[in-house]
DOKE-756514 format. One record per residue: x negated, y, z negated of N, C-alpha, C, CB in turn. Coordinates in steps of 0.1 Angstrom, whole numbers, padded with zeros to 4 digits, always signed. Glycine has a CB too. Layout:
<nodes>
XYZXYZXYZXYZ
...
</nodes>
This chain:
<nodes>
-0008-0012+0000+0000+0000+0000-0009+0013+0000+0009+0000-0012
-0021+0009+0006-0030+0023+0006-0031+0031-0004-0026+0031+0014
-0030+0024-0020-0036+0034-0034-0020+0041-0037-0052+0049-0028
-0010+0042-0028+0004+0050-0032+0010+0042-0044+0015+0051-0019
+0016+0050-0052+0022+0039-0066+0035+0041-0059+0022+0045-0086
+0042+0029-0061+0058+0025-0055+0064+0021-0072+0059+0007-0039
+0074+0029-0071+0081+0025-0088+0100+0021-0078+0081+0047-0106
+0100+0005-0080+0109+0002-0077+0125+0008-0082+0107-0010-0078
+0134+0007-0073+0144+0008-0082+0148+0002-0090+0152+0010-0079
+0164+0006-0097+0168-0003-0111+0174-0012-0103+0178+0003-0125
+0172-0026-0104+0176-0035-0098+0184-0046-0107+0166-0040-0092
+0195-0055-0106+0204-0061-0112+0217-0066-0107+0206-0054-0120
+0221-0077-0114+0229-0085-0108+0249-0074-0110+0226-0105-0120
+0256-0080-0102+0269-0072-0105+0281-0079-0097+0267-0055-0101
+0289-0082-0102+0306-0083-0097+0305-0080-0087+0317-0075-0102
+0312-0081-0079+0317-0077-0066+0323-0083-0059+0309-0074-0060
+0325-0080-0041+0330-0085-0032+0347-0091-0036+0321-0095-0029
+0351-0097-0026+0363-0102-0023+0365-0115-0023+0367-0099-0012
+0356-0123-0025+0354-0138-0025+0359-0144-0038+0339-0142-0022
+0366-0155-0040+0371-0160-0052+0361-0171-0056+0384-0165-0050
+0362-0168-0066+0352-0179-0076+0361-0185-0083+0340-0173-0086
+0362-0199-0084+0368-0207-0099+0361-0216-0108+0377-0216-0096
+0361-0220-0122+0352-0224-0128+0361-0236-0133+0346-0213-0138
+0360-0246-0130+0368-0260-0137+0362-0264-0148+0368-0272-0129
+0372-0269-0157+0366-0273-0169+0357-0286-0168+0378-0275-0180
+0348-0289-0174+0342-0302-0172+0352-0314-0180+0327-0301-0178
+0349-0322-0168+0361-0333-0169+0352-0343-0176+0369-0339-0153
+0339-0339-0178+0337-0356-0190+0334-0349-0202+0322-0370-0187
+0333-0341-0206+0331-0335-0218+0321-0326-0226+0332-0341-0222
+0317-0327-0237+0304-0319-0239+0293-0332-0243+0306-0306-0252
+0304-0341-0247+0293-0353-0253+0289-0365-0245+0298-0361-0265
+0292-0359-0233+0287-0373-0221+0269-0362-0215+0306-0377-0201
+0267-0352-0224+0256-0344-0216+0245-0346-0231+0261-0324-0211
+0235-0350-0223+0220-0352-0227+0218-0332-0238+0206-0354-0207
+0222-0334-0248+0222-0317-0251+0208-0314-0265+0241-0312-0258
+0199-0324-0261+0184-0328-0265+0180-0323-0257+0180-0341-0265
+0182-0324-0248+0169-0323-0234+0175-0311-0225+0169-0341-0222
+0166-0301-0231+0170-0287-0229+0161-0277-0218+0167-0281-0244
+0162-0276-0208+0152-0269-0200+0158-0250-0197+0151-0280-0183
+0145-0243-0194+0149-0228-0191+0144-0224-0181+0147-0219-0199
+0144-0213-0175+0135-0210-0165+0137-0187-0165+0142-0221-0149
+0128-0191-0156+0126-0172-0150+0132-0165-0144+0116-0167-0144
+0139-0157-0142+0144-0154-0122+0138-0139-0127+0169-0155-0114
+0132-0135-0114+0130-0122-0111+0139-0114-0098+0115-0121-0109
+0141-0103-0097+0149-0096-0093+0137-0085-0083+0158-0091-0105
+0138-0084-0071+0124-0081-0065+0131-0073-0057+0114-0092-0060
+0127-0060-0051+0134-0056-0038+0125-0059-0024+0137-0038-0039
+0127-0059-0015+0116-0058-0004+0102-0057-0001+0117-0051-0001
+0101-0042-0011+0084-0039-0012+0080-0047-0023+0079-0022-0014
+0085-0049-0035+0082-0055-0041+0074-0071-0041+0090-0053-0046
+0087-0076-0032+0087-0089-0029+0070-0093-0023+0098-0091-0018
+0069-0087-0012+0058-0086-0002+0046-0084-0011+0060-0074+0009
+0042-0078-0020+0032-0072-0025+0029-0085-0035+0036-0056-0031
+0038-0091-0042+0037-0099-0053+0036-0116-0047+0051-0095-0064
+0040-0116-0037+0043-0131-0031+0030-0135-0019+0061-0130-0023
+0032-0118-0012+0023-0120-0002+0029-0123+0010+0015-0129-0004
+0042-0125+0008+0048-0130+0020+0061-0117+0027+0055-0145+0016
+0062-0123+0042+0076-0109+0045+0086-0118+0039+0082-0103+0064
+0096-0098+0033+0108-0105+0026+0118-0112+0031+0115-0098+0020
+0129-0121+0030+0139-0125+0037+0143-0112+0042+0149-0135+0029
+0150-0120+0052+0164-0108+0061+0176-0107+0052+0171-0115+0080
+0177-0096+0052+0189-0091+0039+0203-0101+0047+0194-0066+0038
+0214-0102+0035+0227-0108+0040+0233-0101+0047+0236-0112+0030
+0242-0105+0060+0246-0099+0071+0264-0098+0061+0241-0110+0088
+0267-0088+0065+0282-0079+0062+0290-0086+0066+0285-0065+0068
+0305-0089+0061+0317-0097+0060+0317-0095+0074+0330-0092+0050
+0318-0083+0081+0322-0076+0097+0311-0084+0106+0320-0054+0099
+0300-0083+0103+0293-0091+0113+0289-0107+0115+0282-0086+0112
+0293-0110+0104+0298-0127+0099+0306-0131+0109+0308-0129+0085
+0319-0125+0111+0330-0122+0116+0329-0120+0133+0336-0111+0108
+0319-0112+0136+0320-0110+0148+0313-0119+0157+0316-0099+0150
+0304-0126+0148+0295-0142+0158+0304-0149+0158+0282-0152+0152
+0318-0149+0150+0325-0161+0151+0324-0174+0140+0321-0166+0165
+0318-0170+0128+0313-0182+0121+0321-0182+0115+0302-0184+0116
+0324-0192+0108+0335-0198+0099+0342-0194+0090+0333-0206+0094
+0348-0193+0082+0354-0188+0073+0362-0202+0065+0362-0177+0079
+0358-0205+0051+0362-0219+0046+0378-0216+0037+0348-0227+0034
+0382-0221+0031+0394-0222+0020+0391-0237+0013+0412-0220+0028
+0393-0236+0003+0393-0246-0005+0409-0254-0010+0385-0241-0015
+0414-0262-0006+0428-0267-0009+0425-0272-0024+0435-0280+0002
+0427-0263-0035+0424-0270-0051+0435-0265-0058+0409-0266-0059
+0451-0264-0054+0463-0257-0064+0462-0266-0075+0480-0257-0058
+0462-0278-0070+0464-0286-0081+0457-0287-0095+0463-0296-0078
+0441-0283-0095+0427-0279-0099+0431-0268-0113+0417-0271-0083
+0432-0272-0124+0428-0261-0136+0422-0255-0136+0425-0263-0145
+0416-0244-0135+0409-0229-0139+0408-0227-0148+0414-0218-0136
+0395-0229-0155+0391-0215-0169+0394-0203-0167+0375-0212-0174
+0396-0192-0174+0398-0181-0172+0387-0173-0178+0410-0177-0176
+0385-0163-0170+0377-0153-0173+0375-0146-0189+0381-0143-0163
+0366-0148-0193+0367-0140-0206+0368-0128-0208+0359-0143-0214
+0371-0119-0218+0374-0104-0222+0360-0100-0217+0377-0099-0242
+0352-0102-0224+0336-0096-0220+0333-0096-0201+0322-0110-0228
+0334-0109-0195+0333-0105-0183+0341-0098-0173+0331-0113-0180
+0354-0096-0177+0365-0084-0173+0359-0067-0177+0383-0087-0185
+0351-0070-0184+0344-0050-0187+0333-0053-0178+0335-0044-0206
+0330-0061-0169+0314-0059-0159+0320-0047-0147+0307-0079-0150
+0315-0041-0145+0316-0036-0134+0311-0040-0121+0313-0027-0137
+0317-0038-0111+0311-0044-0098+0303-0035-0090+0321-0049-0089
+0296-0043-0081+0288-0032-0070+0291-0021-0068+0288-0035-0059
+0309-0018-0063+0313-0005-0057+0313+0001-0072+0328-0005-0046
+0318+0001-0085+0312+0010-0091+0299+0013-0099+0319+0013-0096
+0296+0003-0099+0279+0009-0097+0269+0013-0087+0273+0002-0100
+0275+0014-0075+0270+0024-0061+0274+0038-0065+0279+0020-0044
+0286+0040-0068+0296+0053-0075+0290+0059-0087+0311+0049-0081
+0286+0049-0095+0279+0059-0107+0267+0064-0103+0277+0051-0120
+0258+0053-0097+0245+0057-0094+0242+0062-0085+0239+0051-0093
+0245+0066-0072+0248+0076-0062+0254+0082-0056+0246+0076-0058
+0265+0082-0063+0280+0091-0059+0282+0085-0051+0282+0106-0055
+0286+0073-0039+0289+0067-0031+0286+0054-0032+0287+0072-0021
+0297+0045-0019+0295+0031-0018+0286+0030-0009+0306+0024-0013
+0272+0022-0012+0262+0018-0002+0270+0006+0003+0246+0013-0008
+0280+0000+0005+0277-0016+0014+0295-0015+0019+0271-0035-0001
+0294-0021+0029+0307-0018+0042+0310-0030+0034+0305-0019+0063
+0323-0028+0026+0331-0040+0025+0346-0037+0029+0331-0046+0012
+0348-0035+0042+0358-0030+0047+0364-0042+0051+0355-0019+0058
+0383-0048+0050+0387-0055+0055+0380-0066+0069+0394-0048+0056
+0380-0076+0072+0378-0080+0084+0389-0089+0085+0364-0086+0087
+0390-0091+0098+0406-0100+0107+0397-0112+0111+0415-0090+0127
+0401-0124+0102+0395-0134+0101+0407-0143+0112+0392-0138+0084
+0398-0148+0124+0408-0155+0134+0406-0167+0128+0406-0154+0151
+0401-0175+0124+0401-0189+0122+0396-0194+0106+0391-0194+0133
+0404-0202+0099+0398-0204+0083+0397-0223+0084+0413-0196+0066
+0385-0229+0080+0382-0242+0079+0385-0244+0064+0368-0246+0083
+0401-0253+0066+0402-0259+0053+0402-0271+0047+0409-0255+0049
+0394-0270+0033+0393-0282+0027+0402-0287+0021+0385-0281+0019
+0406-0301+0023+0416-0300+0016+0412-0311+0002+0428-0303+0026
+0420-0317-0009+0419-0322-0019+0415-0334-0017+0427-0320-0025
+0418-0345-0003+0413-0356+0000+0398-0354+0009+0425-0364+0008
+0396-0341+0011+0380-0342+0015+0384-0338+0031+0371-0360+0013
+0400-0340+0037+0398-0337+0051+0396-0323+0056+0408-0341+0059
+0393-0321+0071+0393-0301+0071+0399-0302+0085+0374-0290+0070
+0403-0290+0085+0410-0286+0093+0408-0270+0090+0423-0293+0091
+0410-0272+0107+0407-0259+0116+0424-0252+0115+0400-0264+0134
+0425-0234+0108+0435-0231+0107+0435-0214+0113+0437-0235+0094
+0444-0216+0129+0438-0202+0137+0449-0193+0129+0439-0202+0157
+0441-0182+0128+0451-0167+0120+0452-0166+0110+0466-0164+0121
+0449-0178+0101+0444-0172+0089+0440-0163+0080+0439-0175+0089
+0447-0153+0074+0437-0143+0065+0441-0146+0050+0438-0125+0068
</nodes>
């Protein structure tokens, strides 16, 4: 970096998007798990320049936008799980804020296009494992 000091931004994980997540309860329990045998690990949070400097290597190509997903034509899944129990979200993770307001707090605007897209085709899974192709879908 030619002797220049690079002080990264504040970087961190956050809520967001439009995509549904579900969390099923574990169906064998807590006492069918080895809870002796305890492992942990690191994750670092790196932006670009960072990445490059510390690894040595170029950074991945950032994730491509719901709209441009959309415009190659690539898939779009659904999962057939009504039947499927859901944990619910706890009090604590209902106060996280997501991306769009933390783009808002931190630079008065939204950095990232999550504008609607017109999804022509959704691949769904269904509860016996089959899929099926479902045109018009949104």
């Amino acid at each position: 970096m030619d002797g220049a000091i690079y002080s990264p931004p504040e970087m961190g994980f956050a809520a967001g998007g439009k995509m549904e997540q579900k969390v099923y309860p574990d169906p064998y329990g807590l006492d069918c798990w080895d809870q002796d045998n305890l492992a942990s690990t690191w994750g670092h949070i790196l932006d670009s320049m960072s990445y490059q400097e510390i690894t040595g290597f170029e950074p991945p190509f950032s994730p491509i936008s719901a709209q441009t997903y959309t415009e190659y034509g690539l898939p779009w899944f659904d999962l057939y799980d009504e039947d499927k129990q859901t944990l619910k979200a706890s009090a604590e993770l209902k106060k996280i804020n997501g991306v769009k307001e933390k783009d808002e707090a931190n630079f008065g605007q939204i950095l990232q296009d999550d504008s609607t897209v017109d999804v022509k085709s959704t691949i769904v899974i269904g509860k016996d494992k089959s899929v099926e192709k479902v045109e018009g879908k949104n």
